[in-house]
NUKEKOL-309666 format. One record per residue (C-alpha): residue number from 1; residue in one letter; chain; x, y, z. Coordinates in nm, 4 decimals. Layout:
N
{fidren->NUM drenlo->A nulo->A X->X Y->Y Z->Z} $
...
//
This chain:
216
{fidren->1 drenlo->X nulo->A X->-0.1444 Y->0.6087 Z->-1.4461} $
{fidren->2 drenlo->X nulo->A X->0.1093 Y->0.3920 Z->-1.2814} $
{fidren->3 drenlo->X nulo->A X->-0.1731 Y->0.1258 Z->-1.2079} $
{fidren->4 drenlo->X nulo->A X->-0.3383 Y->0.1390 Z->-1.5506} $
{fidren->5 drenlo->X nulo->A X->0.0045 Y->0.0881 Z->-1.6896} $
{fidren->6 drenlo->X nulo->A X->0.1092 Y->-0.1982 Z->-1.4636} $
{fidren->7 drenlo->X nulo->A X->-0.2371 Y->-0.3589 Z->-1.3862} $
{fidren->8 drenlo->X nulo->A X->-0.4399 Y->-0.2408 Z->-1.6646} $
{fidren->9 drenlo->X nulo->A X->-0.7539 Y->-0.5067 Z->-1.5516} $
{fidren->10 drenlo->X nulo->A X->-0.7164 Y->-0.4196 Z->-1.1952} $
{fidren->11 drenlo->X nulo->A X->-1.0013 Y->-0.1571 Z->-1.0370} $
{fidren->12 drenlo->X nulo->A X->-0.8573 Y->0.1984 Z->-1.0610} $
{fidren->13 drenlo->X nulo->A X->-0.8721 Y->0.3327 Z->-0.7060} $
{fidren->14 drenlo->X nulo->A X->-0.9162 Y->0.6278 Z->-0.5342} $
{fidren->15 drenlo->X nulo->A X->-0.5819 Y->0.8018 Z->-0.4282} $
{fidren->16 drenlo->X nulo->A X->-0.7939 Y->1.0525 Z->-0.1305} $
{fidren->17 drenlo->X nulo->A X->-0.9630 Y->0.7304 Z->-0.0085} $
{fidren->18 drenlo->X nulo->A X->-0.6842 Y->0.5483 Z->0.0664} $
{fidren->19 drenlo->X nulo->A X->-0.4932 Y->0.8275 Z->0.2241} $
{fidren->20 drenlo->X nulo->A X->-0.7581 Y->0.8909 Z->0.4616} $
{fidren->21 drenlo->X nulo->A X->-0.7553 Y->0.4803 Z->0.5452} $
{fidren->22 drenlo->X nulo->A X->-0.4080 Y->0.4870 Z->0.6022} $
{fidren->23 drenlo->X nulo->A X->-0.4051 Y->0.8079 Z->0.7638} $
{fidren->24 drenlo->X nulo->A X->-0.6811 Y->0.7137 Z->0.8792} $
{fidren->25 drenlo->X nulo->A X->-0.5766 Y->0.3541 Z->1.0749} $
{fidren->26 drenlo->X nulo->A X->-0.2286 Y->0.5547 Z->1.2191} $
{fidren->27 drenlo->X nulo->A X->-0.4431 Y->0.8040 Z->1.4042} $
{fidren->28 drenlo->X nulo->A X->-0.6425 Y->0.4523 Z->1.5332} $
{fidren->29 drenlo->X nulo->A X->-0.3204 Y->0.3105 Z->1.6813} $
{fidren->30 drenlo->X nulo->A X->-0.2097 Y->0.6315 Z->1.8117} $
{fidren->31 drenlo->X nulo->A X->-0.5603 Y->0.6973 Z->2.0157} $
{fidren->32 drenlo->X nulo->A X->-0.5056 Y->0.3541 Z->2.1088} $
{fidren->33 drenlo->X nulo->A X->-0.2233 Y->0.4201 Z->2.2819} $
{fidren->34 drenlo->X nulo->A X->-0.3296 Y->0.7593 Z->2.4657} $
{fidren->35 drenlo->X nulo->A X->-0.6262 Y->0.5601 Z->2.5578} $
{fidren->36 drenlo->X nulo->A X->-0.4144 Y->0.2965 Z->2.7268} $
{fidren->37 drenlo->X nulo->A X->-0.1817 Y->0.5361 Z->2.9241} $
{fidren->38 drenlo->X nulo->A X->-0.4801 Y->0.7252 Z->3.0343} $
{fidren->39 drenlo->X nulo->A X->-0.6807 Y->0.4663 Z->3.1887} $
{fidren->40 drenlo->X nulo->A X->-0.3426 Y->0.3645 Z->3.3328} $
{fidren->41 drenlo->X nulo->A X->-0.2489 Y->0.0121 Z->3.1581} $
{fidren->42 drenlo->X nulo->A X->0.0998 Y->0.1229 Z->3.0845} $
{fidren->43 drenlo->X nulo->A X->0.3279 Y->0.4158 Z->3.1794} $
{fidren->44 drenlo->X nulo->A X->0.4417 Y->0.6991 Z->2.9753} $
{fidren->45 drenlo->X nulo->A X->0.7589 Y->0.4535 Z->2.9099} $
{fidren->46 drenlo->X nulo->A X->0.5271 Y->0.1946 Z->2.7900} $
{fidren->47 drenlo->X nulo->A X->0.3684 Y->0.4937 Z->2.5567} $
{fidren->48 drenlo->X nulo->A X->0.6591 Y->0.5572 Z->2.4029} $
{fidren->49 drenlo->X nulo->A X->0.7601 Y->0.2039 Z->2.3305} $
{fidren->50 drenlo->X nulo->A X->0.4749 Y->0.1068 Z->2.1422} $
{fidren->51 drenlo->X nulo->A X->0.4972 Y->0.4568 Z->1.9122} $
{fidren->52 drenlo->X nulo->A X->0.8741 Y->0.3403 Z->1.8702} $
{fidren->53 drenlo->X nulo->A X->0.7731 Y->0.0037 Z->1.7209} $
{fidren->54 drenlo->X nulo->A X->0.4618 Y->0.1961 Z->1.5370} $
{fidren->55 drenlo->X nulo->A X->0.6937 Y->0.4510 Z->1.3741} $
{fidren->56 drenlo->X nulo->A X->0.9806 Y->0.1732 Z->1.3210} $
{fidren->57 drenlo->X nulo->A X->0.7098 Y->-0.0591 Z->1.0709} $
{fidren->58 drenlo->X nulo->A X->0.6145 Y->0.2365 Z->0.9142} $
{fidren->59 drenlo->X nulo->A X->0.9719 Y->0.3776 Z->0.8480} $
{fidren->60 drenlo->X nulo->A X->1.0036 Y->0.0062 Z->0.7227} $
{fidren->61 drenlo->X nulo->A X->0.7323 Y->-0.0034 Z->0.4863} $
{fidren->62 drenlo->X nulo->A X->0.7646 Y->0.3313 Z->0.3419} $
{fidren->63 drenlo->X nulo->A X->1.1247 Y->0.2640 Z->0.1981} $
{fidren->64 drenlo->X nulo->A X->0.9373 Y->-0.0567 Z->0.0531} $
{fidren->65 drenlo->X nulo->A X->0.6935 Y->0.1608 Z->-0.1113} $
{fidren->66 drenlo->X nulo->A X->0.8949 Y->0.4475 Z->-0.1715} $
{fidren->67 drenlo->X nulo->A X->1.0924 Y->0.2242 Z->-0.3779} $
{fidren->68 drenlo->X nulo->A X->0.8852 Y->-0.0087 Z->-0.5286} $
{fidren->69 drenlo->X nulo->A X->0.6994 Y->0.3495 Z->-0.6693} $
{fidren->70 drenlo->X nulo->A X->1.0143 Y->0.5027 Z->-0.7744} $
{fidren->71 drenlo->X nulo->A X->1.0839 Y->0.1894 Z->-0.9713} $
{fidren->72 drenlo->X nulo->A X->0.7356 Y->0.2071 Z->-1.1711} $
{fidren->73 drenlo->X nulo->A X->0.7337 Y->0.5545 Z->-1.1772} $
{fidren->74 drenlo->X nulo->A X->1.0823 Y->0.6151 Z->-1.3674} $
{fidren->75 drenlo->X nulo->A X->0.9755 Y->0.3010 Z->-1.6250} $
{fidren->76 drenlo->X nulo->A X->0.6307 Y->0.4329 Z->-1.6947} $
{fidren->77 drenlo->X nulo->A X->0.8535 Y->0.8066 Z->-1.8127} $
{fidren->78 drenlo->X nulo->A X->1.1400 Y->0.6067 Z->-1.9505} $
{fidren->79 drenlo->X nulo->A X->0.8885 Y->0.4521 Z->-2.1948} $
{fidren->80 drenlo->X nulo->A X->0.6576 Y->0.7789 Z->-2.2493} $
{fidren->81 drenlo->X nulo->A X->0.9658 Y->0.9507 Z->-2.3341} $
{fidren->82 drenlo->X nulo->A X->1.0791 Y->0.6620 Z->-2.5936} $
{fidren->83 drenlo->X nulo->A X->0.7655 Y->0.6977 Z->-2.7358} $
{fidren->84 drenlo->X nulo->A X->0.7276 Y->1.0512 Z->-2.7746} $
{fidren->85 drenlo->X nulo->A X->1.1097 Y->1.0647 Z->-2.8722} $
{fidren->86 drenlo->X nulo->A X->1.1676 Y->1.3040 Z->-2.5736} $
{fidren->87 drenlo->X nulo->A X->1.4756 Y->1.2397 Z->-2.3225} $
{fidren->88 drenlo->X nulo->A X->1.3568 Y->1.2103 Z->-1.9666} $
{fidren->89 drenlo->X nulo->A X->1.7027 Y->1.1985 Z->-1.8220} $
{fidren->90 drenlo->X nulo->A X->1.6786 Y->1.5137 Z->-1.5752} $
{fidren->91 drenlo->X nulo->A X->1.3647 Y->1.3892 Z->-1.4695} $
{fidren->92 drenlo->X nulo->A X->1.4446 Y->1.0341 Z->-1.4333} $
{fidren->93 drenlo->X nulo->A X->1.7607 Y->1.1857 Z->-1.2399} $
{fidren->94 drenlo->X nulo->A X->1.5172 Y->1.3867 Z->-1.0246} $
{fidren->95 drenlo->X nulo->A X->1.3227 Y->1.1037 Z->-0.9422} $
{fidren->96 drenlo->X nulo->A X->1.6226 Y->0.8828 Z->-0.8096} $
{fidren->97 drenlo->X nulo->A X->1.7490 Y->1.1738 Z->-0.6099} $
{fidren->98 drenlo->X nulo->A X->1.4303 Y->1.2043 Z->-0.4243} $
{fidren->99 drenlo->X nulo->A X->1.4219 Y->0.7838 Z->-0.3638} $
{fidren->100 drenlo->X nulo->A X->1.7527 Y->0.8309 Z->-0.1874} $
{fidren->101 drenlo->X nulo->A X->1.6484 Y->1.0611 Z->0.0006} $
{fidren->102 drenlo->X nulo->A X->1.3324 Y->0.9363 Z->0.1072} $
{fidren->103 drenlo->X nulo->A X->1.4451 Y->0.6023 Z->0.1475} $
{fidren->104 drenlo->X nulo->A X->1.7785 Y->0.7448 Z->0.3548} $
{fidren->105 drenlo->X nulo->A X->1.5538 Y->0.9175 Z->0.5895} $
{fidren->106 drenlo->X nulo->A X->1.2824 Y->0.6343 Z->0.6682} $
{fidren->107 drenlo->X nulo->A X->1.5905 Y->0.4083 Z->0.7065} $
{fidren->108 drenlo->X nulo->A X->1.7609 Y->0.6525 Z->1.0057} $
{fidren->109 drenlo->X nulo->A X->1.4552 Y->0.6755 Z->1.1268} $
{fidren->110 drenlo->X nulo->A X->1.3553 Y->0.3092 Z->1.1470} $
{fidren->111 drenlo->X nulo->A X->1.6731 Y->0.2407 Z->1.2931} $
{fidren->112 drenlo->X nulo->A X->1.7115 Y->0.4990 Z->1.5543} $
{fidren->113 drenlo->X nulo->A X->1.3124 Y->0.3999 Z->1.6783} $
{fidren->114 drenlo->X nulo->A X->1.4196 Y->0.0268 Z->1.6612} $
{fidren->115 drenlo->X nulo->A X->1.7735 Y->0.0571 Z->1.8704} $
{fidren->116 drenlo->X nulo->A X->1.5678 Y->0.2498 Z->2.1218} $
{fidren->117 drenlo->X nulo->A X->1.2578 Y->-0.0062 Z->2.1361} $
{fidren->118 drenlo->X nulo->A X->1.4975 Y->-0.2671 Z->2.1974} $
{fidren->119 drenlo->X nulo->A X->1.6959 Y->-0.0466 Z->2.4840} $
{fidren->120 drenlo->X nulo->A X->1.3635 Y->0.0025 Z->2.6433} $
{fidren->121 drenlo->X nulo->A X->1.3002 Y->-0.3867 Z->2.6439} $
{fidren->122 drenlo->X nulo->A X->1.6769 Y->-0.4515 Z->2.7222} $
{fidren->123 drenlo->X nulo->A X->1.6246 Y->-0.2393 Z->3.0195} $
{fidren->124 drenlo->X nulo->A X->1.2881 Y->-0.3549 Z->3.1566} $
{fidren->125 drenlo->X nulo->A X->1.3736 Y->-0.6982 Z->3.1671} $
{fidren->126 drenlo->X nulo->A X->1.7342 Y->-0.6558 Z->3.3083} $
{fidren->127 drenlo->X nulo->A X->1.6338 Y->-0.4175 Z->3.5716} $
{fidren->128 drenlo->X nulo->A X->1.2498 Y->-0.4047 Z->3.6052} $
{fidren->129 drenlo->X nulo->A X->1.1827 Y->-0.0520 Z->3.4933} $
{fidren->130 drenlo->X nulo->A X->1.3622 Y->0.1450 Z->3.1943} $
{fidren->131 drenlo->X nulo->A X->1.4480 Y->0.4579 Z->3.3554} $
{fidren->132 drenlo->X nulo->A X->1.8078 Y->0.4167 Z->3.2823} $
{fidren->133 drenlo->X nulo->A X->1.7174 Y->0.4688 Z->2.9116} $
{fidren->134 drenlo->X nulo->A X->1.6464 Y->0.8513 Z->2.9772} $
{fidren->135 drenlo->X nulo->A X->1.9823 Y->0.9092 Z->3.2068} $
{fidren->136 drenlo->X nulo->A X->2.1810 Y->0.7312 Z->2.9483} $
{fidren->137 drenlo->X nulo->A X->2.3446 Y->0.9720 Z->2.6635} $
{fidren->138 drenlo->X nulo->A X->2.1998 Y->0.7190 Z->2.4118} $
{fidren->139 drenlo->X nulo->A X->1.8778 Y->0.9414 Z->2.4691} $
{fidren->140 drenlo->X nulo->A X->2.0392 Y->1.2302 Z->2.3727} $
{fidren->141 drenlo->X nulo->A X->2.1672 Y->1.0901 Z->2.0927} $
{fidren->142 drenlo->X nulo->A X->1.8164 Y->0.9916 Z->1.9761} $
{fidren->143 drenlo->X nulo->A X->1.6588 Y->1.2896 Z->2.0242} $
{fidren->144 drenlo->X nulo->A X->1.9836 Y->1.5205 Z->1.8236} $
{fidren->145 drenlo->X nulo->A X->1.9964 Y->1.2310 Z->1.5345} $
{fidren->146 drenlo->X nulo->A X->1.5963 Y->1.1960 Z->1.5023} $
{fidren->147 drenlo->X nulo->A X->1.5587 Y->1.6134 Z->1.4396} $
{fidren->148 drenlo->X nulo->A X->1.8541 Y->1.6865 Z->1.2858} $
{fidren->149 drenlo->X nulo->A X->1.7423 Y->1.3788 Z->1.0546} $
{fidren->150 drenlo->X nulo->A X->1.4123 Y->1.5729 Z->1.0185} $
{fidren->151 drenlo->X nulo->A X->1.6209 Y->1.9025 Z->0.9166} $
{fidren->152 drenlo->X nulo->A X->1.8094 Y->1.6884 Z->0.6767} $
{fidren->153 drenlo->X nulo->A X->1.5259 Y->1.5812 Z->0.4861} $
{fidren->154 drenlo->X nulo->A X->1.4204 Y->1.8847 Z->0.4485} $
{fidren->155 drenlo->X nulo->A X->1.7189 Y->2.0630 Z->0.3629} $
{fidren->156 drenlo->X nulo->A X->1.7819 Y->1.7545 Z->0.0783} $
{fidren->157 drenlo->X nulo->A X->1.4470 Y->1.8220 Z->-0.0709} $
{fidren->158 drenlo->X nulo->A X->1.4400 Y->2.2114 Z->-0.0830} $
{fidren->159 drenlo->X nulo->A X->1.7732 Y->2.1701 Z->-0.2961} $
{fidren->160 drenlo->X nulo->A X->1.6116 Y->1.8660 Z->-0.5259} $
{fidren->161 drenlo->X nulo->A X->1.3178 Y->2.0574 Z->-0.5721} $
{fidren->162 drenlo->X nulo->A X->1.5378 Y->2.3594 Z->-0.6546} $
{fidren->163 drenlo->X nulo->A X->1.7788 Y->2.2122 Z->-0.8391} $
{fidren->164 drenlo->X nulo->A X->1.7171 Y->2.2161 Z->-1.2248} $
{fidren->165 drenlo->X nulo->A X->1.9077 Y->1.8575 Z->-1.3073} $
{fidren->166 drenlo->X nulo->A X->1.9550 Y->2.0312 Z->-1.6666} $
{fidren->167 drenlo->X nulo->A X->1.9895 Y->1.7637 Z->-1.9588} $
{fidren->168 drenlo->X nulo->A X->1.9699 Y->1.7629 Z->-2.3133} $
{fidren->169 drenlo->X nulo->A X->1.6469 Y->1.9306 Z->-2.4393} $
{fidren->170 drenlo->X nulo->A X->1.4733 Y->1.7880 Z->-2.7511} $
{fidren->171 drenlo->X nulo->A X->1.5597 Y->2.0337 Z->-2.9774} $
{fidren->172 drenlo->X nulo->A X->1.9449 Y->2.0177 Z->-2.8089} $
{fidren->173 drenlo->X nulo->A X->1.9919 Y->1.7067 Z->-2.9371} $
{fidren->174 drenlo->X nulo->A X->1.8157 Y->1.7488 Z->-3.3235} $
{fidren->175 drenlo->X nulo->A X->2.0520 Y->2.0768 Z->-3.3247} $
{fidren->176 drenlo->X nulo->A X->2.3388 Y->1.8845 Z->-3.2172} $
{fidren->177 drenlo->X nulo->A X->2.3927 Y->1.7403 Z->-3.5625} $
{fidren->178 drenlo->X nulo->A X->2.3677 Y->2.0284 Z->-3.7408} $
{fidren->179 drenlo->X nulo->A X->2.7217 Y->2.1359 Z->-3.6037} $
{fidren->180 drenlo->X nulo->A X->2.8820 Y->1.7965 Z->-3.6284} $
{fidren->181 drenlo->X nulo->A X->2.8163 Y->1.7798 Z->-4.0230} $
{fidren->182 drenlo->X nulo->A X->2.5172 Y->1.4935 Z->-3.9383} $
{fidren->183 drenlo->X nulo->A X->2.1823 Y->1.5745 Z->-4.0649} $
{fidren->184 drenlo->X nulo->A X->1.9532 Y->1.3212 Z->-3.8733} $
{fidren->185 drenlo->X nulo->A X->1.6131 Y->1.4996 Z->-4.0020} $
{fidren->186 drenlo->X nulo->A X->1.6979 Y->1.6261 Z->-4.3035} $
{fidren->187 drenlo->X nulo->A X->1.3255 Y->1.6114 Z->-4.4985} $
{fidren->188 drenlo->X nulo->A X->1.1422 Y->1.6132 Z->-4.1514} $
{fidren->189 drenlo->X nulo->A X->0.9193 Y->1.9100 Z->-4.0556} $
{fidren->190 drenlo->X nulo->A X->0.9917 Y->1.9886 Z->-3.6941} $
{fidren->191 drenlo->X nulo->A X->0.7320 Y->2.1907 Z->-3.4875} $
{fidren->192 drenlo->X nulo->A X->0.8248 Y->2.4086 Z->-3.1794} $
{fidren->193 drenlo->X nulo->A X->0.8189 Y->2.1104 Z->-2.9331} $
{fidren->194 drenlo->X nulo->A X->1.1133 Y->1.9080 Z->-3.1222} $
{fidren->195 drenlo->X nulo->A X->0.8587 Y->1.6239 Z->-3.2522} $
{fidren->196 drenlo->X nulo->A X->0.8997 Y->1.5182 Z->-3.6167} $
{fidren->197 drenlo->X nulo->A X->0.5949 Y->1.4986 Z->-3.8485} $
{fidren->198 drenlo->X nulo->A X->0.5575 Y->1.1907 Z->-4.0305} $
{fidren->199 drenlo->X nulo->A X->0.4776 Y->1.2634 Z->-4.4241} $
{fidren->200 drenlo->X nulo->A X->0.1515 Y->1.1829 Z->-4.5032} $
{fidren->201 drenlo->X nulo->A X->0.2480 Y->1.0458 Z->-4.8538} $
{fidren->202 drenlo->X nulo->A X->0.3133 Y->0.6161 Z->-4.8701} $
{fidren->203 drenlo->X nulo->A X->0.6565 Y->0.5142 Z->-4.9896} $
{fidren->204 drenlo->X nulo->A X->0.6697 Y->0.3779 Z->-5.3262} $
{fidren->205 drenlo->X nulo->A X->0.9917 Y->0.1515 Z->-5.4785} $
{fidren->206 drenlo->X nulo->A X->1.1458 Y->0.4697 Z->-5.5583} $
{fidren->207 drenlo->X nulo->A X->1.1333 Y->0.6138 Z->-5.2225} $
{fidren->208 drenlo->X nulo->A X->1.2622 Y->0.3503 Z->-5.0106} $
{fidren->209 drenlo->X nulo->A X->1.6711 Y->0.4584 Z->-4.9844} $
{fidren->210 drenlo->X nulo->A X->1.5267 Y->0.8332 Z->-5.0283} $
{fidren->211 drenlo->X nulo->A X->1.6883 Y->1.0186 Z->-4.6842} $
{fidren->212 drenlo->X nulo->A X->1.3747 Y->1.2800 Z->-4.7055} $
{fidren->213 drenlo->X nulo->A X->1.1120 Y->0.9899 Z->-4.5822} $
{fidren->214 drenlo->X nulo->A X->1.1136 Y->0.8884 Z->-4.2452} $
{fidren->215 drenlo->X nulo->A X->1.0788 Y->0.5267 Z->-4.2616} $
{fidren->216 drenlo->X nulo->A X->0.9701 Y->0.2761 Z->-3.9933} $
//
């Protein structure tokens, strides 16, 4: 939808294919690696740098996308809703809660595997070898921050998911009037979903200041 809506000329692809290319490509650079260590190019510290600097771009470009997505996402409802005179404002609010998030996480995350990347390259050309890194206490910071960041998350979107982000309903705000002496749709049939019918009939001279006719 997003794609039709932004790109309407563009070739619709398919969402499974490119998860399984991307998905697809990571498990690529990951047997890489193992392959490397295994026929003994690199240590296990060597290993574990190049999965920091894989995990770092990908923290990296997933706040990109997570963003750039949110961004589409929430215009594509804004303007559904304005059409369909619905208000989107607890899901709109939904959405931006979940881009925090998201983008919070992939940020720690990016950070923490970049400070430790460049520790490990600090080290190895100060000293030769980067065992230092693991008797340091920055290690144990890295490892308590990177799963507690992990627990985070995942506390953050159990409550988001849970959370109801109430906001006016539809029919909230058509009944809203009624008590304030207004009478926005006086005339206008309203079916159980809060839409208004338009009348069928065409406006004549007479009609035009009449409040019973919706006009456009």
């Amino acid at each position: 939808i997003l794609k039709k809506y932004f790109y309407p000329d563009a070739r619709r692809s398919k969402p499974m294919v490119t998860f399984f290319v991307l998905v697809g490509g990571l498990a690529g650079v990951q047997l890489l690696n193992a392959t490397l260590f295994l026929f003994r190019n690199y240590s296990t510290e060597g290993m574990l740098l190049v999965n920091s600097i894989t995990l770092s771009v990908v923290s990296v470009l997933c706040v990109f996308e997570i963003t750039i997505f949110s961004h589409r996402f929430r215009t594509v409802l804004k303007t559904l809703g304005d059409i369909n005179q619905v208000p989107t404002e607890s899901q709109v609010r939904r959405i931006v809660w979940i881009t925090v998030t998201g983008n919070l996480f992939f940020f720690t995350r990016a950070f923490l595997e970049t400070v430790f990347a460049g520790m490990m390259v600090m080290y190895w050309r100060r000293n030769g070898d980067v065992a230092e890194v693991f008797d340091h206490g920055v290690w144990d910071a890295y490892i308590l921050m990177k799963h507690w960041s992990e627990l985070a998350i995942l506390g953050l979107m159990l409550y988001i998911l849970q959370n109801r982000f109430t906001g006016s309903t539809p029919t909230d705000t058509m009944r809203g009037g009624e008590g304030s002496g207004s009478s926005p749709g006086v005339g206008l049939e309203k079916n159980k979903n809060g839409y208004q019918k338009v009348p069928e009939t065409d406006l004549g001279d007479d009609d035009v200041g009449s409040p019973s006719l919706l006009s456009v």
